[in-house]
N, C-alpha and C positions, 0 to 999 in steps of 0.2 A: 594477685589480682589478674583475673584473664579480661580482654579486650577482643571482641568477637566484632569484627566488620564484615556485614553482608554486602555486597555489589549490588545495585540494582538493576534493575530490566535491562537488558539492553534494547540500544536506539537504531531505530532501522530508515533505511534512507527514505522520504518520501518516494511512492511508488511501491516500496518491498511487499507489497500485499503477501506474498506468500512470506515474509521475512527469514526470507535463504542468505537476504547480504547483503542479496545484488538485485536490482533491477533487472529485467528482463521479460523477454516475450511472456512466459508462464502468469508472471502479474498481467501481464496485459490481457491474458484470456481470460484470469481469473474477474478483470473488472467490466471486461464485455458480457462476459457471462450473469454478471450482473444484472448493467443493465438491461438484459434481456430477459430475467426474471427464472433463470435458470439455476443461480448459486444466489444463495444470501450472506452479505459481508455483514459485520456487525461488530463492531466495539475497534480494535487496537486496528484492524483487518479495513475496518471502512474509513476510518481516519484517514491510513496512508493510503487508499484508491481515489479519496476526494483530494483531487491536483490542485485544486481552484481556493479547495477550504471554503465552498458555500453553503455546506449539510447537505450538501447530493449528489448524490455519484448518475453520472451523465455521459452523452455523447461530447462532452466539452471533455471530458477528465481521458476517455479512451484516447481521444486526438492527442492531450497533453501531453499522456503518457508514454504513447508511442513516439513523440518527437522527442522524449528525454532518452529514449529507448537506444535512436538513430540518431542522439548526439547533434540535435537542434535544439 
């Protein structure tokens, strides 16, 4: 009998927009860009840019993010 376990997805920290790991500036331009209407997030991507978790990604979520950024 073989037993085959697959791993699932991995879990990216609120924020990893770009899910490199880690948190950091690159997310942060990726959700300004956003909301600027310059990049479109969408699925696993706009989850972790909405900070707040209210279905929209905003000038609230860029402030939030950049303070998680700078360790406030």
């Amino acid at each position: 009998m073989t037993v085959t376990v697959t791993a699932g997805s991995p879990s990216y920290p609120k924020g990893d927009v770009d899910r490199s790991g880690q948190v950091e500036n690159s997310d942060l331009i990726m959700v300004a860009r956003h909301v600027v209407n310059i990049l479109t997030l969408t699925g696993e991507q706009f989850t972790l840019g909405d900070m707040n978790d209210d279905k929209v990604i905003d000038n609230k979520d860029i402030i939030t993010l950049a303070k998680k950024i700078v360790g406030m």
